[in-house]
NUKOLVO-711103 format. One record per residue (C-alpha): residue in three letters; x, y, z; residue number from 1. Coordinates in Angstrom, 3 decimals. Layout:
<pts>
pt code=ala, X=X, Y=Y, Z=Z, pos=NUM
...
</pts>
This chain:
<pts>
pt code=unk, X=0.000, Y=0.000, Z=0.000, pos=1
pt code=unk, X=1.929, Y=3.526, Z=-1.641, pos=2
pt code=unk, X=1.050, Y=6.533, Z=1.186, pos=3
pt code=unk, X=-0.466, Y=8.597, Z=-1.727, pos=4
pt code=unk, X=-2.403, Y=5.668, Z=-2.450, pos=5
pt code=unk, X=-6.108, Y=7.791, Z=-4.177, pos=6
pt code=unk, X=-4.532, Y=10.637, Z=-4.090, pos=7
pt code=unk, X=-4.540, Y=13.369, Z=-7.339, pos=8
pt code=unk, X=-1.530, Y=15.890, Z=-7.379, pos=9
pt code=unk, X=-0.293, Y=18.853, Z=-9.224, pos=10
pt code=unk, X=3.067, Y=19.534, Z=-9.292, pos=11
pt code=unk, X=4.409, Y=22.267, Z=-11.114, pos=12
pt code=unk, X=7.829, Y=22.916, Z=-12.578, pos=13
pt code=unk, X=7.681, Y=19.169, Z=-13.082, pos=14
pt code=unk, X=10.204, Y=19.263, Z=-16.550, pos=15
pt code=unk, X=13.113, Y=18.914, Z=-13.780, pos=16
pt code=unk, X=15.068, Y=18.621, Z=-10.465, pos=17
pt code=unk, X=12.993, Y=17.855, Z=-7.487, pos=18
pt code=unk, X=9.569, Y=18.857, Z=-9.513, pos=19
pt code=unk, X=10.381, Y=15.795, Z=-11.643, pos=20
pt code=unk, X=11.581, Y=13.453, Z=-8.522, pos=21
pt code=unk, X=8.462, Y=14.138, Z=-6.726, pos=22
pt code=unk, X=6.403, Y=13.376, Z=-9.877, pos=23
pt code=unk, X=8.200, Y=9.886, Z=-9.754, pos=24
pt code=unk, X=8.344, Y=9.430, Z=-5.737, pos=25
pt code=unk, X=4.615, Y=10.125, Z=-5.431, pos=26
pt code=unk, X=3.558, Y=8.265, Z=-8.441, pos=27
pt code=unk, X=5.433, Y=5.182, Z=-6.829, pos=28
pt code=unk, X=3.195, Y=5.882, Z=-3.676, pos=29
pt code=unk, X=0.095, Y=5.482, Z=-5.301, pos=30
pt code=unk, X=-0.752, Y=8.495, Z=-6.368, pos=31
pt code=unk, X=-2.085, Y=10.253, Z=-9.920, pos=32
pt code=unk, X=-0.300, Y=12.967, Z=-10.841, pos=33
pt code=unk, X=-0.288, Y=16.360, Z=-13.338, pos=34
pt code=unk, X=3.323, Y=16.690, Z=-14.043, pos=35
pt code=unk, X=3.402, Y=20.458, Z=-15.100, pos=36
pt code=unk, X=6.029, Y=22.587, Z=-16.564, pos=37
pt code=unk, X=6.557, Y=25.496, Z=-19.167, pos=38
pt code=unk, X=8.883, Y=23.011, Z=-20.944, pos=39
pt code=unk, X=6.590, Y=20.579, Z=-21.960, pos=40
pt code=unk, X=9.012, Y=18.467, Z=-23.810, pos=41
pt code=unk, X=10.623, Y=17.978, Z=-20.205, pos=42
pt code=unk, X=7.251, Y=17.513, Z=-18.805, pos=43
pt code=unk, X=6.874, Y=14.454, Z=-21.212, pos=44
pt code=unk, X=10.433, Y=13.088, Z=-19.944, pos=45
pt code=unk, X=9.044, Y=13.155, Z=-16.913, pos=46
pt code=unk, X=5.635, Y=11.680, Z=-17.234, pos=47
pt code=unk, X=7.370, Y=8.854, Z=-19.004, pos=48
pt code=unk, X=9.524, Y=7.926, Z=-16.309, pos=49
pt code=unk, X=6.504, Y=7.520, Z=-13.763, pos=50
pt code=unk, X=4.295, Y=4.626, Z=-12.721, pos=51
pt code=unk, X=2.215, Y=2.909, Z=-15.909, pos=52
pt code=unk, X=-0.876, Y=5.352, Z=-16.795, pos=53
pt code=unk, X=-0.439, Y=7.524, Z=-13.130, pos=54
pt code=unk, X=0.993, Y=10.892, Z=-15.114, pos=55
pt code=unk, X=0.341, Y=12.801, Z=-17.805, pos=56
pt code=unk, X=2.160, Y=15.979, Z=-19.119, pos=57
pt code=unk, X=0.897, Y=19.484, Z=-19.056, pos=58
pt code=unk, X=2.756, Y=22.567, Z=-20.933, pos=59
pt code=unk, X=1.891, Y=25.298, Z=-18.281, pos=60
pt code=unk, X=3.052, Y=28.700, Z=-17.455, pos=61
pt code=unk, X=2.149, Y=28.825, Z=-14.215, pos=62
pt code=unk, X=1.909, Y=33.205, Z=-14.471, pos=63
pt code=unk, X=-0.788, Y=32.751, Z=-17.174, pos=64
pt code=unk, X=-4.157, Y=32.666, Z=-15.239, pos=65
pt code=unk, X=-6.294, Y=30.899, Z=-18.172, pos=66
pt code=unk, X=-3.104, Y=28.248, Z=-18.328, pos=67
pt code=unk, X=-3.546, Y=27.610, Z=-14.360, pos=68
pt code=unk, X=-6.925, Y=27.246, Z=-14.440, pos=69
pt code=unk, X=-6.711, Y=25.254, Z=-17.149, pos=70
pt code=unk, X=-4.703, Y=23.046, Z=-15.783, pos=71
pt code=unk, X=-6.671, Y=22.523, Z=-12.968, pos=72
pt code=unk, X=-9.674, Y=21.635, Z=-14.729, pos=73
pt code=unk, X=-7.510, Y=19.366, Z=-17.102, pos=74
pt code=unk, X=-6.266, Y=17.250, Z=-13.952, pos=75
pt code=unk, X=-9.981, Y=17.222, Z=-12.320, pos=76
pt code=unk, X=-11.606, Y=15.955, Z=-15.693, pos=77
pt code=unk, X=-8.808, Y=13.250, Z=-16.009, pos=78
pt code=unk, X=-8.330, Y=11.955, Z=-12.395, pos=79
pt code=unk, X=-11.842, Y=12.893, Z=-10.931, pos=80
pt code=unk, X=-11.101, Y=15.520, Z=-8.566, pos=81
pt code=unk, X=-7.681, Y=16.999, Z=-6.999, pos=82
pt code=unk, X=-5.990, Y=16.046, Z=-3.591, pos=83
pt code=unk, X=-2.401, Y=17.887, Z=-3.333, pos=84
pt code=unk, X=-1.298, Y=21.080, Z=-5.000, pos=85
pt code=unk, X=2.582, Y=21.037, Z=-5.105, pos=86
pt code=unk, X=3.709, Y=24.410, Z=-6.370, pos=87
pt code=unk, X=7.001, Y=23.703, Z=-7.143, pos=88
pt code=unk, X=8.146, Y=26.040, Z=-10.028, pos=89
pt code=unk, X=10.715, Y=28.895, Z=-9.638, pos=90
pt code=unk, X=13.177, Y=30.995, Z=-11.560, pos=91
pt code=unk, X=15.913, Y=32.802, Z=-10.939, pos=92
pt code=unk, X=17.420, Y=34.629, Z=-13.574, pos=93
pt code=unk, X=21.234, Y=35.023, Z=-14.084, pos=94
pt code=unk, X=21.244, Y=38.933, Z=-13.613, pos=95
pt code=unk, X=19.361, Y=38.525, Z=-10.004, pos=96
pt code=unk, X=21.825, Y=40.291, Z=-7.838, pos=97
pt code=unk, X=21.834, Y=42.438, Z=-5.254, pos=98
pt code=unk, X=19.281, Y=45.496, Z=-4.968, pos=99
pt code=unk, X=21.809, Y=47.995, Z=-6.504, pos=100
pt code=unk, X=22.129, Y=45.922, Z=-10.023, pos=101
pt code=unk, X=19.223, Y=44.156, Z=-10.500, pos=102
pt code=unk, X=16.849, Y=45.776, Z=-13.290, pos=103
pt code=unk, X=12.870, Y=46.179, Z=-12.632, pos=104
pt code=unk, X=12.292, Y=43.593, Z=-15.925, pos=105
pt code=unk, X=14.592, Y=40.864, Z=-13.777, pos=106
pt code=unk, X=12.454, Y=41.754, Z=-10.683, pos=107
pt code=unk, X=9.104, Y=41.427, Z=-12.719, pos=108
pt code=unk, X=9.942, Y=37.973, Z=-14.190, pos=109
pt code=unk, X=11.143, Y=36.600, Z=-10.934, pos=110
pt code=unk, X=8.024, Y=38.023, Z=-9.044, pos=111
pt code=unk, X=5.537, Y=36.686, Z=-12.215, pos=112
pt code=unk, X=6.703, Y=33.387, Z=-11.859, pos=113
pt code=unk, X=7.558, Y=32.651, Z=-8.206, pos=114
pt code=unk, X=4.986, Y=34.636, Z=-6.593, pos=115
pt code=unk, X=1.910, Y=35.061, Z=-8.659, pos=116
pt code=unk, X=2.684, Y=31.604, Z=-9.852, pos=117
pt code=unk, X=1.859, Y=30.264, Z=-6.532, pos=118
pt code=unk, X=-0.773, Y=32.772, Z=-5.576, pos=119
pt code=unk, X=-2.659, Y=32.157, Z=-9.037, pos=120
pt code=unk, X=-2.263, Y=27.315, Z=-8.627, pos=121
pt code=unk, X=-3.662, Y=28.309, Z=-4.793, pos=122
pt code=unk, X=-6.790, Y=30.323, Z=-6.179, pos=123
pt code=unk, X=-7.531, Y=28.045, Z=-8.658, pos=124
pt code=unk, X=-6.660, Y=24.718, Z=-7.053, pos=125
pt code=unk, X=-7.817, Y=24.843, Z=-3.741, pos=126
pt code=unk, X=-11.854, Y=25.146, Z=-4.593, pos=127
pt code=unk, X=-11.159, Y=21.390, Z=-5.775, pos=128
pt code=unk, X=-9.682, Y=20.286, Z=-2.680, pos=129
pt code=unk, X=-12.573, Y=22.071, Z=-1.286, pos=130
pt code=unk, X=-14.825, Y=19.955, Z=-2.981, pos=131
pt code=unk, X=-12.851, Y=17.146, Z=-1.783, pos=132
pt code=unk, X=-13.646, Y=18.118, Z=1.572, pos=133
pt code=unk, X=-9.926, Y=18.884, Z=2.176, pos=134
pt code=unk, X=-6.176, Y=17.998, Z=0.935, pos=135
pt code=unk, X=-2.586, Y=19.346, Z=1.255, pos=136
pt code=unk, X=-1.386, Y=22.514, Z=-0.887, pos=137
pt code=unk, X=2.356, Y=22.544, Z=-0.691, pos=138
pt code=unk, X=4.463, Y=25.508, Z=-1.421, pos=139
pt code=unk, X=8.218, Y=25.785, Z=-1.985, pos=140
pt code=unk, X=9.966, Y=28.765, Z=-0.519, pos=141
pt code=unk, X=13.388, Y=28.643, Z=0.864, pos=142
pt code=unk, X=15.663, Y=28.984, Z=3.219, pos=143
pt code=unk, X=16.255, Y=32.229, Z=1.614, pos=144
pt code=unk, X=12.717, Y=33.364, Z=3.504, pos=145
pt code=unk, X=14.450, Y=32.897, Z=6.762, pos=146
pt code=unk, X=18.165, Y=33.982, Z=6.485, pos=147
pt code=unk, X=19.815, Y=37.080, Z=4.557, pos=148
pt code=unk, X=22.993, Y=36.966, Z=2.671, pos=149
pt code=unk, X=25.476, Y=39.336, Z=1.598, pos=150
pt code=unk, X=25.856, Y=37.512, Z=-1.564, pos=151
pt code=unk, X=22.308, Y=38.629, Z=-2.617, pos=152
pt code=unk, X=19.641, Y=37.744, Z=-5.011, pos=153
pt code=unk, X=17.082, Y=39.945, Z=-4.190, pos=154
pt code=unk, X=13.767, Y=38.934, Z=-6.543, pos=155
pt code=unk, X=14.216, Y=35.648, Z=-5.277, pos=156
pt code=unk, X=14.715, Y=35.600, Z=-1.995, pos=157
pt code=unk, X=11.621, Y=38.384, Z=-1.954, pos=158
pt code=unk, X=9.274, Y=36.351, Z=-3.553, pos=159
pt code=unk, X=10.167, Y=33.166, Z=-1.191, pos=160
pt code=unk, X=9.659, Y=35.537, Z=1.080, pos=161
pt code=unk, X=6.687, Y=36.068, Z=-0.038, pos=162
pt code=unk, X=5.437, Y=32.714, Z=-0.873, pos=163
pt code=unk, X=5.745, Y=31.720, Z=3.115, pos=164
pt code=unk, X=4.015, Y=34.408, Z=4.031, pos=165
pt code=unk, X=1.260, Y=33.588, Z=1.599, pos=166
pt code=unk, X=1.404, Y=29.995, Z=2.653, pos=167
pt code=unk, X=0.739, Y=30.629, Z=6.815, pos=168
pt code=unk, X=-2.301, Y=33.016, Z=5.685, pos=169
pt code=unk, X=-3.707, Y=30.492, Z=3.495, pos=170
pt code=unk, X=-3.194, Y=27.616, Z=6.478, pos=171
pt code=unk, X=-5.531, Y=29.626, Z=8.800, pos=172
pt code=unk, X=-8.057, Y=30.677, Z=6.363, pos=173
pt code=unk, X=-8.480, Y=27.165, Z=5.573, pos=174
pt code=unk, X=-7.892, Y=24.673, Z=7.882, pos=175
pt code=unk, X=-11.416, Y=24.430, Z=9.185, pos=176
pt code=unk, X=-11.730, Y=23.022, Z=5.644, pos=177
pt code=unk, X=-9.824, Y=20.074, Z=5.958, pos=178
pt code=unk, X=-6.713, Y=21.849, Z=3.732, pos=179
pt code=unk, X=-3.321, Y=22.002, Z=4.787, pos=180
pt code=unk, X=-0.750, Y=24.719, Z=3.825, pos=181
pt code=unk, X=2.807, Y=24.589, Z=4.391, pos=182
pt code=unk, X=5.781, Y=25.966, Z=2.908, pos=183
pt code=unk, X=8.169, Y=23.606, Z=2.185, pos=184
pt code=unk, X=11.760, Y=25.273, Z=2.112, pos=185
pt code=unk, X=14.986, Y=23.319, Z=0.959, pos=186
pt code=unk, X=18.140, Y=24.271, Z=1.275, pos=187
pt code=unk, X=20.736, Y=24.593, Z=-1.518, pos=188
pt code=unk, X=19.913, Y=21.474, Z=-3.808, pos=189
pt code=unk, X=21.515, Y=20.344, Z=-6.594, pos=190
pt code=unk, X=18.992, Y=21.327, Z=-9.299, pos=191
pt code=unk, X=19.786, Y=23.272, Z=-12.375, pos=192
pt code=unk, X=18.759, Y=26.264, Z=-11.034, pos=193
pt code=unk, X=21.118, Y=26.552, Z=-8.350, pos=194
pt code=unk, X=24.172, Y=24.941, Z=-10.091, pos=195
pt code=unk, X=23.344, Y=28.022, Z=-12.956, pos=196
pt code=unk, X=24.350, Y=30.531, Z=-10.682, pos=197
pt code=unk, X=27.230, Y=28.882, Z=-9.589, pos=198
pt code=unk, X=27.890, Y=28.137, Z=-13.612, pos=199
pt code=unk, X=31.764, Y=27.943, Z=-13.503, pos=200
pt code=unk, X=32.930, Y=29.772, Z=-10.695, pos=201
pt code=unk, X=33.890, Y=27.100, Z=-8.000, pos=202
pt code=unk, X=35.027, Y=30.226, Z=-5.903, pos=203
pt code=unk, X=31.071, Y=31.249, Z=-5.898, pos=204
pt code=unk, X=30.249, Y=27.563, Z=-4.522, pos=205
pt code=unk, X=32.814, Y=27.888, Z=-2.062, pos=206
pt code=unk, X=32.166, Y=30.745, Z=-0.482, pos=207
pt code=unk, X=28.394, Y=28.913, Z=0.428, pos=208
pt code=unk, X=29.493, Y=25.672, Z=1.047, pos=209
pt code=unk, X=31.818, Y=26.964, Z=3.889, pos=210
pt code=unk, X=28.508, Y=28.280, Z=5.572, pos=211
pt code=unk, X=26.335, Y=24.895, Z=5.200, pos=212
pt code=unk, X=27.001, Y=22.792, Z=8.332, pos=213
pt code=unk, X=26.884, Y=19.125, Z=6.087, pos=214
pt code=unk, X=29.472, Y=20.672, Z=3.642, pos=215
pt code=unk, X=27.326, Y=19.480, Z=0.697, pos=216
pt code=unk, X=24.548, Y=20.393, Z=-1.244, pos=217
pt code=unk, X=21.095, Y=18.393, Z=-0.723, pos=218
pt code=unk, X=19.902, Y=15.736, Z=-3.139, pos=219
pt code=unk, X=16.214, Y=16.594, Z=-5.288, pos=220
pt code=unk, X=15.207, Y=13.417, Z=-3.165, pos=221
pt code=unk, X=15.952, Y=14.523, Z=0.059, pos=222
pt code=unk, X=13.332, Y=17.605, Z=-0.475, pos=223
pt code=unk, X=10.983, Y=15.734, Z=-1.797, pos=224
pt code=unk, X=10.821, Y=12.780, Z=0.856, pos=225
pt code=unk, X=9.893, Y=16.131, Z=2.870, pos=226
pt code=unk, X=7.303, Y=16.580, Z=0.451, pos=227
pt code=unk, X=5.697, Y=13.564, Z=0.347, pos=228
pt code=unk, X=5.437, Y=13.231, Z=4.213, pos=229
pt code=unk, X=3.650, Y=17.092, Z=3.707, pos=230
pt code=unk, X=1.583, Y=15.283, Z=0.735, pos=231
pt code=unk, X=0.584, Y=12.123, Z=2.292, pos=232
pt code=unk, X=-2.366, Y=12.004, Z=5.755, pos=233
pt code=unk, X=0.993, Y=11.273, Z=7.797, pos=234
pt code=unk, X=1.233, Y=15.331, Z=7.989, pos=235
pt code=unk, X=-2.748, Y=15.536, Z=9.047, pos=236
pt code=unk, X=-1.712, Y=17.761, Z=12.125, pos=237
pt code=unk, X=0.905, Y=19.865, Z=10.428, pos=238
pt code=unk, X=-0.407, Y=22.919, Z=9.111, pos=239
pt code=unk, X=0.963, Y=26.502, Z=8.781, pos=240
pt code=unk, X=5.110, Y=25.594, Z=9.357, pos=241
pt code=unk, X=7.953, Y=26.322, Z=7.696, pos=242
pt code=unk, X=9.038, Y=22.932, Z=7.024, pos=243
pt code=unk, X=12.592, Y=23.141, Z=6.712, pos=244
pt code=unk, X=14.726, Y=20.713, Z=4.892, pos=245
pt code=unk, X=17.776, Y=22.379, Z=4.779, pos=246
pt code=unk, X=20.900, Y=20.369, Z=6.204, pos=247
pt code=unk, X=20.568, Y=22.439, Z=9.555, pos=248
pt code=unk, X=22.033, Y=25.585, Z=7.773, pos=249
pt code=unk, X=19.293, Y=27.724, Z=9.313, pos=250
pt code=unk, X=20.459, Y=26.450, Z=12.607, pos=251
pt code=unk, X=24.058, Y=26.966, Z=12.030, pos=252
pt code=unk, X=26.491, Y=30.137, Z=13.884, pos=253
pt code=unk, X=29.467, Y=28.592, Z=13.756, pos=254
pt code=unk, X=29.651, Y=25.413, Z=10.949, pos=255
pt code=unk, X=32.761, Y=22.389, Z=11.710, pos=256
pt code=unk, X=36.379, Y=23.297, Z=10.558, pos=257
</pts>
C-alpha cells in the first residue's frame, strides 16, 4: 500500500530537479499525478519515467491565469477531482543580484513566476480540494525566507519571502476546511537552477558551502521525501510551518572546521 495511495496531485515545474523526482516518488506511492512545466518536452520526460498510466504531461506557465486554471480543470476531468497542490516552479534569472544591479524587468519575471505563480495554482486549485472536503497545498519557498545573505539575489529571496508568508495566511483561512498549507523550504539542492548561478565559478560555490554545516549540497530526493510526508495524511496535524529541509544551515552560527 503507496502513502499517496487515491490521491490526485499537481506539481508544477515538473520538466526537472525535485519537480520531476516528486512526480516519480509520489507516483510510486500510489498516487495520480499532473506533471506540469513550461517546458513541456521535459514535462513528457518526466511523465514517461513515472508509474504505468499515473501521469500525464501538461505545458503550463504557471503566471498565465487561463493556463492555471486550465490546468486545474484538465487534472480534475482526467483523475476525478484533486488532492495535493505542489507548487514547485521557480526561476531565478542570471542577472538577479543584489538590490543595486538588479533591473525592474529581472524583478518582474522573478516576481511573475515565483509569486503570482503560486498565488494564481492556490486560487484556482484549492476550490477542488474544497470539494474534496480537504487535501494538502504545498508551497516551496526557501531557506532564503528565513536567512539574509550578503551575496544577494534579491527577486528571489523576496518572492520566497513572499510565498511563506502567503502559505501561513492560506493555512488559517483554511484549515477548518480540511486543507493544509505549508511551505516547504529546501536548502541549496543540486537542481539546475542553483548549479546556474554557480555556472563555472567554483570560488562562488565555495564561499556557500563553507557556511552549510553538512558541507554538501542536498539531493532533489531529500526535499521531496519532505514533500511527500507534507503530501501524504501522515502530515494531518501539520499545518501553517515552515518545514525546513535544509541540512541544519538555518540552525548553524558557527559550521565544523
Amino acid at each position: 500500500m503507496g502513502r499517496l495511495d487515491g490521491k490526485v496531485c499537481v506539481i508544477t515545474g515538473a520538466g526537472g530537479g525535485m519537480g520531476r523526482d516528486a512526480s516519480i516518488l509520489f507516483t510510486e506511492e500510489g498516487a495520480k499525478v499532473c506533471a506540469a512545466d513550461v517546458n513541456l518536452a521535459a514535462a513528457e520526460e518526466t511523465a514517461a519515467l513515472c508509474a504505468t498510466d499515473s501521469a500525464f504531461a501538461l505545458g503550463v506557465d504557471v503566471a498565465d491565469e487561463e493556463q492555471v486554471a486550465g490546468m486545474m480543470a484538465a487534472t480534475a476531468d482526467r483523475f476525478g477531482g484533486i488532492d495535493v497542490l505542489y507548487n514547485n516552479a521557480g526561476i531565478s534569472p542570471d542577472d538577479d543580484a543584489s538590490i543595486l544591479d538588479t533591473s525592474v524587468e529581472a524583478w518582474q519575471r522573478v516576481q511573475d513566476v515565483n509569486t503570482k505563480g503560486v498565488f494564481l495554482c492556490c486560487k484556482h486549485g484549492i476550490p477542488y480540494l474544497q470539494h474534496r472536503g480537504g487535501g494538502s497545498v504545498i508551497n516551496v519557498a526557501s531557506f532564503v525566507a528565513i536567512l539574509g545573505a550578503a551575496t544577494s539575489q534579491i527577486s528571489y529571496t523576496a518572492s520566497k519571502g513572499a510565498v511563506l508568508s502567503m502559505s501561513r495566511e492560506l493555512a488559517v483561512q483554511f484549515a477548518r476546511e480540511g486543507i493544509r498549507v505549508n511551505a516547504l523550504c529546501p536548502g541549496p539542492v543540486e537542481t539546475p537552477l542553483l548549479l546556474n548561478i554557480f555556472g563555472d565559478n567554483p570560488a562562488a560555490l565555495e564561499r556557500r558551502r563553507i557556511h552549510w554545516p553538512t558541507g554538501r549540497l542536498g539531493k532533489p530526493r531529500e526535499i521531496v521525501n519532505g514533500a511527500l510526508f507534507l503530501a501524504s495524511d501522515e502530515s494531518s496535524y501539520v499545518n501553517g510551518s515552515t518545514f525546513l529541509v535544509d541540512g541544519g544551515l538555518t540552525a548553524s552560527y558557527v559550521t565544523p572546521e
